[in-house]
C-alpha angles and dihedrals in degrees: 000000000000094000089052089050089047094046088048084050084050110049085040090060084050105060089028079061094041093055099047085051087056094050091048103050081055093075122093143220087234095045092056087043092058095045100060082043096059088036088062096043090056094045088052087042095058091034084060095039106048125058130276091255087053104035127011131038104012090351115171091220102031123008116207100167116110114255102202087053117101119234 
């Protein structure tokens, strides 16, 4: 009986794997690509939006300021 059930684990594992590896190889270069681009778009998008104490230099949700530079 444990060998059966460990059989059924194994075999489930296997198409669990085969399936992630189809979605997978279903991504793109591109795809990737376009979405660091939009990423970037967005982060640039919310820097130039929100005000300099939430986003820009020490900003408590996104800090632009340089932090090698001396003060």
């Amino acid at each position: 009986m444990a060998l059966i059930f460990c059989q059924i684990r194994i075999e489930t594992r296997i198409k669990v794997w085969d399936f992630m590896m189809d979605w997978l190889a279903t991504i793109s270069f591109d795809q990737i690509g376009m979405s660091f681009i939009a990423l970037f778009v967005i982060r640039e998008a919310i820097v130039f939006g929100l005000p300099d104490d939430i986003a820009g230099p020490g900003g408590w949700f996104i800090d632009t300021g340089c932090v090698d530079c001396e003060l």
